[in-house]
C-alpha distance (Angstrom), angle and dihedral (degrees) to the residues before:
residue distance angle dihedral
X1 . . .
X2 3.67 . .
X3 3.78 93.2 .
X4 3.59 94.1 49.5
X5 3.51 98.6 44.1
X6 4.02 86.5 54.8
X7 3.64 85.9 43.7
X8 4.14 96.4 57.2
X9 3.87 82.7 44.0
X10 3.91 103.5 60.0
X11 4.20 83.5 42.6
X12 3.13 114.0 64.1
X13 4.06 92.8 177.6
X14 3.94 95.2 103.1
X15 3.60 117.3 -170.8
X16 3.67 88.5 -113.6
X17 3.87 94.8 53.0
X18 4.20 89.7 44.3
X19 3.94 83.9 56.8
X20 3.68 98.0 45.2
X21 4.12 84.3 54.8
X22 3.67 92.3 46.1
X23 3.69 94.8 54.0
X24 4.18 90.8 41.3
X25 3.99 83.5 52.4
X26 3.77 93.1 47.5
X27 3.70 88.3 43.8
X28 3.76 91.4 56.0
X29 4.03 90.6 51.7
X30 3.41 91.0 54.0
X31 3.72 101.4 52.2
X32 4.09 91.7 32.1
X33 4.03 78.0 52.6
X34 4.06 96.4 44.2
X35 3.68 88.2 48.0
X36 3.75 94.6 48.1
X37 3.99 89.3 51.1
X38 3.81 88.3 47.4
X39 3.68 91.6 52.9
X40 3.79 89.7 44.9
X41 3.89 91.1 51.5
X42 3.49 91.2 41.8
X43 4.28 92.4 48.9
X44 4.00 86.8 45.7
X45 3.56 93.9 41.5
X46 4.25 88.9 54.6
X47 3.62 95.1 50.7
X48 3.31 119.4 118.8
X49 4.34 94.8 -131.1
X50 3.41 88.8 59.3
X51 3.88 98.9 40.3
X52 3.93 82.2 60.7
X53 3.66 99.9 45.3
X54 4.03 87.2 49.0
X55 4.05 89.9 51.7
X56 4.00 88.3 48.9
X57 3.44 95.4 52.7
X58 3.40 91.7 42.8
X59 3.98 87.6 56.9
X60 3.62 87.5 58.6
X61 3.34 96.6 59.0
X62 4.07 91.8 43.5
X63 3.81 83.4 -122.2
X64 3.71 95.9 152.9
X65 3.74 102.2 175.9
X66 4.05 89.9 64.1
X67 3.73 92.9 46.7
X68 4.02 87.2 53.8
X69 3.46 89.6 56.6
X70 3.77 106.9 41.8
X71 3.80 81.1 44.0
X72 4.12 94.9 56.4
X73 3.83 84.4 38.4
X74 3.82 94.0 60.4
X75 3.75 93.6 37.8
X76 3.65 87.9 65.5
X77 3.78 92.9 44.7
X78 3.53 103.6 103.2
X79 4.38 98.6 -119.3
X80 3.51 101.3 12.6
X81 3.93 88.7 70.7
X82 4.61 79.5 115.6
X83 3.93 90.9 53.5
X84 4.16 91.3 54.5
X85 3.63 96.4 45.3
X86 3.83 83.9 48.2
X87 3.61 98.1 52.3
X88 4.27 85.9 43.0
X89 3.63 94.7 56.3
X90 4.11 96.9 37.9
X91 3.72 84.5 59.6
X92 3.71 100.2 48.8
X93 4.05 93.6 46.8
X94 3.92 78.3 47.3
X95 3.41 93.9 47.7
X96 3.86 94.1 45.3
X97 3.62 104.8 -102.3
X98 3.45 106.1 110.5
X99 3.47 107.5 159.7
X100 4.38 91.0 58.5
X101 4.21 81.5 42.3
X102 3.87 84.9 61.8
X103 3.85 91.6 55.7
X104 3.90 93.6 59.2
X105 3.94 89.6 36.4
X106 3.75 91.0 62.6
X107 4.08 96.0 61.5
X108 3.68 90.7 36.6
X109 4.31 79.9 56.1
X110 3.39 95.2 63.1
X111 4.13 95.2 60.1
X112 3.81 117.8 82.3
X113 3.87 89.9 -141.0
X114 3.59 92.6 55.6
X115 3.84 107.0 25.6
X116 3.88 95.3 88.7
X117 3.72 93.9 57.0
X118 3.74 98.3 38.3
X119 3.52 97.2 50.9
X120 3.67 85.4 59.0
X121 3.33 90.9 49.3
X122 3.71 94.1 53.9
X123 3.69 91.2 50.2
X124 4.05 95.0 58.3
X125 3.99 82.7 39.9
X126 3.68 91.1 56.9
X127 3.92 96.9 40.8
X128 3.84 90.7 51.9
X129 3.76 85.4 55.9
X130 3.76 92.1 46.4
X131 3.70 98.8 -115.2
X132 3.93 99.0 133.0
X133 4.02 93.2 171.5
X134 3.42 96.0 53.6
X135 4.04 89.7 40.2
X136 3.90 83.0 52.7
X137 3.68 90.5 60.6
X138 3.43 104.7 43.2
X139 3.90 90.4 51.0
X140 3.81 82.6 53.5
X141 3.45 95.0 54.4
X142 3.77 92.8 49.1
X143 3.77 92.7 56.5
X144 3.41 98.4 40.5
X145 3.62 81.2 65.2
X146 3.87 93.2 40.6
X147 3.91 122.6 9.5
X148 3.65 83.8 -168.4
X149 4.01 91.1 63.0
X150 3.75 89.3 117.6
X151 4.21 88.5 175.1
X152 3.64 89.9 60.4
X153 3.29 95.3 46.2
X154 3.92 96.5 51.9
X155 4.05 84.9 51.4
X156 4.17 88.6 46.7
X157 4.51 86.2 50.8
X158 3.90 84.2 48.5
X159 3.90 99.4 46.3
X160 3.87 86.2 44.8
X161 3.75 98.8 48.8
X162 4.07 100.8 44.0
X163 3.94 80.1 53.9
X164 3.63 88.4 65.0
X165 3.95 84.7 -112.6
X166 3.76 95.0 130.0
X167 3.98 96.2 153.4
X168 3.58 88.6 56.2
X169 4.01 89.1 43.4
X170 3.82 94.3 47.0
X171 4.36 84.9 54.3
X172 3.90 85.8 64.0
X173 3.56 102.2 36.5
X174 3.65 89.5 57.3
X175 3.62 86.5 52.3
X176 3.74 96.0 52.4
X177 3.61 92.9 36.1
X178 3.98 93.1 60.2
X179 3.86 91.5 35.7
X180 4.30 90.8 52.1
X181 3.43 106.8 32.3
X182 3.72 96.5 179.0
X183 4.07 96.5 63.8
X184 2.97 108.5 99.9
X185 4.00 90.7 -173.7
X186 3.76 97.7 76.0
X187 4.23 83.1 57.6
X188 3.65 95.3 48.5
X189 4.21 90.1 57.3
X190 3.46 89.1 44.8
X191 3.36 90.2 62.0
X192 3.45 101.6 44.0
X193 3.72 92.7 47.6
X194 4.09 87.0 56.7
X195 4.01 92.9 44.4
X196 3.69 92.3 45.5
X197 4.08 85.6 51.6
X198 4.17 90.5 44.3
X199 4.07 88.9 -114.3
X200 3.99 84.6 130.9
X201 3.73 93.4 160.1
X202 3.72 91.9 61.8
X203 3.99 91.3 40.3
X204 3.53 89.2 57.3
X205 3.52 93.1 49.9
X206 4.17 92.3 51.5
X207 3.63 85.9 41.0
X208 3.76 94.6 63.1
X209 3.86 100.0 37.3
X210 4.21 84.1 51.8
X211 3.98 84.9 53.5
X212 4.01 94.8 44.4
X213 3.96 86.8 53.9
X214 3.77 87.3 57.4
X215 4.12 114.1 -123.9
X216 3.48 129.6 -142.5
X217 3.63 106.1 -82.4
X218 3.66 101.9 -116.6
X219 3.56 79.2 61.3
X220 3.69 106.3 45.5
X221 3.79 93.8 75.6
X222 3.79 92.1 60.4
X223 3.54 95.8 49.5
X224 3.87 87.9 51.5
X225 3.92 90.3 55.6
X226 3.51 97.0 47.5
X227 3.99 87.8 46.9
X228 3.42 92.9 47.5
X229 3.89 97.7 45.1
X230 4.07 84.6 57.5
X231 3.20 95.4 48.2
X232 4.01 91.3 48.5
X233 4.22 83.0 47.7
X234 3.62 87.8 63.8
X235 4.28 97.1 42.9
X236 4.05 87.3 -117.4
X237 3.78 82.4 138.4
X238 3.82 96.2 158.5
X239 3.93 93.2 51.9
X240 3.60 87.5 48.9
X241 4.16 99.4 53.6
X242 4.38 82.0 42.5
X243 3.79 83.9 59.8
X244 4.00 95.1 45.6
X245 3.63 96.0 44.0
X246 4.05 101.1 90.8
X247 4.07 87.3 32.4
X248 4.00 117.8 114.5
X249 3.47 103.5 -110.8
X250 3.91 119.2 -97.5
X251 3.44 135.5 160.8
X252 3.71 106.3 -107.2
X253 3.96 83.3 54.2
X254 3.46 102.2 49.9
X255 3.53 92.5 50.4
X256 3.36 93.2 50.7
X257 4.02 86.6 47.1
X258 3.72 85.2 52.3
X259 3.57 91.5 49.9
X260 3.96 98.8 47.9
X261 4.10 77.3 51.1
X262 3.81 95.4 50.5
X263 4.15 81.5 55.7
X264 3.65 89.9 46.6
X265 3.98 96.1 61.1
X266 3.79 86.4 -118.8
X267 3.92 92.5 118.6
X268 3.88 102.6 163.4
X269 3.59 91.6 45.3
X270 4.52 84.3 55.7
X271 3.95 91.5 43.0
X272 4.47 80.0 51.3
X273 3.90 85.0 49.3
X274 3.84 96.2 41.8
X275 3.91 93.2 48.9
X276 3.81 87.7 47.9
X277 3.67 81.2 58.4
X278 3.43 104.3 59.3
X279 3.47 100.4 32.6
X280 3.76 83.7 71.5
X281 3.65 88.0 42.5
X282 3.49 125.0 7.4
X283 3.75 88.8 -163.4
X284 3.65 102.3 56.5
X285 3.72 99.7 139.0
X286 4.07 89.0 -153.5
X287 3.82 93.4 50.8
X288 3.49 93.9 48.5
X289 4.19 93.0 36.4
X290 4.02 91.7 48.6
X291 4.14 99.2 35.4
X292 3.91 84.6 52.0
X293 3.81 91.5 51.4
X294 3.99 91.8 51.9
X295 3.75 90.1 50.8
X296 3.65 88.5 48.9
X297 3.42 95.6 54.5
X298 4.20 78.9 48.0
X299 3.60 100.2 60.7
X300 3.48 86.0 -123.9
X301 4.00 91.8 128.0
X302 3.97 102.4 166.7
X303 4.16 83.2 63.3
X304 3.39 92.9 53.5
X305 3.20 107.2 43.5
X306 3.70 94.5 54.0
X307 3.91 94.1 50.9
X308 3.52 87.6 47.8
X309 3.70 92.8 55.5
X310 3.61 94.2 38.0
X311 3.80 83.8 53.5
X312 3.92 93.4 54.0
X313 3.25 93.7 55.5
X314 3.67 98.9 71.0
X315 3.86 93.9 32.8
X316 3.67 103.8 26.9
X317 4.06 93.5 167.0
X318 3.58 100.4 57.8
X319 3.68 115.2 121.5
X320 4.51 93.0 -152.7
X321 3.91 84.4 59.6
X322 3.38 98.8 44.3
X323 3.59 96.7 42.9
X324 4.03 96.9 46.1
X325 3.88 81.7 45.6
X326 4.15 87.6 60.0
X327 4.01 90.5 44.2
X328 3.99 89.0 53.3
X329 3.85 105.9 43.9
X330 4.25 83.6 47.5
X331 3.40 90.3 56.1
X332 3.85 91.3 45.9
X333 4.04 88.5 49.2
X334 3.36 88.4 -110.5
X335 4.05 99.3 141.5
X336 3.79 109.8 173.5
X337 3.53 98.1 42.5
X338 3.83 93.8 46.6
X339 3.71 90.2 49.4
X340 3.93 89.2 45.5
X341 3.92 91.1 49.9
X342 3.97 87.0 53.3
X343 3.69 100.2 54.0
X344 3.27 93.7 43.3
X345 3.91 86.8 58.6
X346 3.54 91.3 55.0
X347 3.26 99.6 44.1
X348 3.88 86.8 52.2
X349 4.16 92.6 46.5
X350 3.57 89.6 69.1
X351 3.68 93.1 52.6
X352 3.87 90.7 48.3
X353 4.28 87.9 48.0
X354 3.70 87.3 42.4
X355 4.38 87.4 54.4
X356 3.20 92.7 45.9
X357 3.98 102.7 53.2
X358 3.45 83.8 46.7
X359 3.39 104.0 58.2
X360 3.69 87.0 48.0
X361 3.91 94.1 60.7
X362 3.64 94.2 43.6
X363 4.15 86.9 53.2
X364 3.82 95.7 85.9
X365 4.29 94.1 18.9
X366 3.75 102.1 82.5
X367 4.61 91.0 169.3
X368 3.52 102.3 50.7
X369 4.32 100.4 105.6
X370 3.98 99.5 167.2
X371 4.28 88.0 47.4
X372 3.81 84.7 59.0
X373 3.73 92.1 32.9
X374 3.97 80.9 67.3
X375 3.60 97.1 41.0
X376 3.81 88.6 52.4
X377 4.02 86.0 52.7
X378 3.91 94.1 52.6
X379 4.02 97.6 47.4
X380 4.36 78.3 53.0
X381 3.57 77.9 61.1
X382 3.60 114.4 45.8
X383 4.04 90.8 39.3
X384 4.04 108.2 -94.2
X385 3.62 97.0 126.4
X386 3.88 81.5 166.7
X387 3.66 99.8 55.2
X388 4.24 88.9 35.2
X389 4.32 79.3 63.7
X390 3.70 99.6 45.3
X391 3.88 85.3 51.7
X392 3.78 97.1 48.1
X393 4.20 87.4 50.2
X394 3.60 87.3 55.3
X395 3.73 87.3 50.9
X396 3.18 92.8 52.1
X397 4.05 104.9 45.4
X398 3.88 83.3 49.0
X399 4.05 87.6 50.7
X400 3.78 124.8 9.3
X401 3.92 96.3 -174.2
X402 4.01 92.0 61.1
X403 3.30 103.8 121.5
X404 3.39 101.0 177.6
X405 4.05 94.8 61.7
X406 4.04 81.2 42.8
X407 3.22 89.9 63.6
X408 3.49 98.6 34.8
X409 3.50 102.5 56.8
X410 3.83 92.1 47.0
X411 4.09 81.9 59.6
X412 3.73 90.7 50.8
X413 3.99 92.2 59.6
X414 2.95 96.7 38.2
X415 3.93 90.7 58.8
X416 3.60 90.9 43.3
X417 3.44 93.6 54.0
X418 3.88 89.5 57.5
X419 3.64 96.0 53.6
């Protein structure tokens, strides 16, 4: 005892002091290790990588206050100034201010590593605005950078086709089309294109192959009508009630139905579709146009002739109305008015001739603002308020100062709004 005693003395390292030192050491590790993660989370946090990644995440979930700041955070990075103007102007377009979005989209343009995706940006910037030429050339630039840029080719299809270019259009839709084969949007224009342009065969065949990809449903309907109304073009009447059979019912297609009916020989089972029609809208111009026709063919004259007149109403340029009109009032000895009825068709075929080889020049002229000035003028006449607008915007993003397709298209929506 006396030896250990004497031993404990001379060393004055007691167990209870050597663990007190162990555990200060350890202690010391820990923080010197906490404060060497913190610095490493703080260093990765700060770069600028990461800073971008947060902002386009941040994009994604519309959260505009982080994009702000990983945007200000970059723009004081010294070489990532392109990134923050990027991440700026994506979340103004986002935002839906795409005229300030273009401001930050132009510096961000001048940076290899983010000229690709602002160019793009600039092109869907400039189409919201309605400035399809300017749209056109930022979409350009994008692919001239990448052909693969399939975003800015979508927004270079769109500029083309609202400026009536639709030859030019179709060129990039096929593109897209074969590049994302499960849009079915690129289809669906297709095949209006080709039915606009009476190449029904072809629509038909766009038509289906937009319906096999599967469209949005607010969509689907439309692509059925427009299938169905080539199919009716070309008297393939029992294809065209196969495709309406699992459609909602609406009354553009069940007067078509009716109509593919009418061609069928089942007649009362048409006069069912065409009152389905107009019960859902008593001023479906087909229903009225195509129940009048059947009672024509009837002798039952009276019927007609009030459909048909109903009918004009709403579309009081169409040539079919006006001409059926002429056949009725003849057979009801009513002269004048029957010979009235059939100038007036005439006079409105040449109009309808006149729209159509129009629309075909403009097809592969995408600069030519007083041709579409005129075919904006002639839809005004034959009743497409909706197609008279679309051609007074292309006016316009071809020529600002026109005043008379100013004017015009503030007329158009106006009417439209009345109807």
């Amino acid at each position: 005892m006396t030896t250990t005693s004497l031993s404990s003395a001379a060393n004055p390292q007691t167990p209870g002091r050597q663990n007190d030192r162990r555990r200060a050491a350890g202690v010391g590790l820990a923080l010197i290790a906490v404060a060497a993660m913190a610095a490493g989370w703080w260093w990765n946090f700060q770069r600028p990588e990461n800073s971008f990644r947060r902002g386009r995440r941040a994009l994604l979930a519309r959260d505009g206050r982080t994009v702000a700041r990983e945007s200000r955070r970059l723009l004081r990075t010294a070489g990532y100034e392109p990134q923050g103007y990027l991440l700026a102007g994506l979340w103004l377009l986002q935002d839906g201010h795409p005229a300030e979005a273009l401001h930050q989209l132009q510096h961000a343009a001048l940076a290899p590593a983010t000229a690709l995706e602002a160019f793009t940006a600039a092109a869907e910037s400039y189409y919201r605005l309605g400035h399809y030429v300017e749209s056109i050339k930022a979409a350009r630039s994008a692919l001239a950078a990448d052909e693969g840029a399939l975003d800015a080719r979508r927004w270079l299809a769109a500029a083309y086709y609202d400026l009536g270019a639709t030859a030019l259009a179709a060129e990039e839709l096929k593109r897209i089309s074969q590049a994302a084969s499960g849009d079915s949007r690129p289809e669906r224009l297709l095949g209006l294109i080709c039915k606009d342009n009476e190449r029904f065969e072809e629509a038909i065949e766009h038509y289906r192959e937009s319906l096999r990809r599967e469209p949005q449903p607010a969509d689907q309907t439309e692509v059925v009508l427009e299938l169905v109304t080539s199919l009716v073009k070309l008297s393939r009447f029992r294809e065209a009630l196969d495709a309406l059979r699992d459609c909602d019912p609406a009354p553009a297609l069940l007067a078509l139905a009716g109509e593919c009916e009418q061609s069928l020989g089942r007649t009362d089972v048409a006069l069912l579709r065409f009152g389905e029609a107009l019960e859902l809208d008593p001023q479906c111009v087909p229903g009225r146009l195509q129940r009048g026709t059947l009672f024509l063919t009837e002798g039952r004259l009276d019927e007609a002739a009030a459909d048909f007149e109903a009918a004009l109403k709403r579309a009081p340029h169409d040539s079919r109305i006006h001409y059926q009109l002429s056949q009725t009032y003849t057979r009801l000895g009513r002269g004048d008015e029957a010979a009235l009825h059939l100038r007036l068709m005439q006079e409105n075929q040449v109009v309808e001739v006149e729209f159509a080889d129009l629309n075909r020049l403009a097809a592969r002229n995408a600069d030519d603002a007083e041709l579409r000035f005129r075919i904006g003028s002639l839809a005004l006449r034959l009743d497409k308020p909706e197609l008279a607008r679309m051609w007074f915007r292309s006016v316009l993003a071809l020529d600002s100062n026109h005043a008379q397709a100013r004017a015009a298209l503030t007329a158009a929506e106006v009417s439209e709004f009345d109807r």
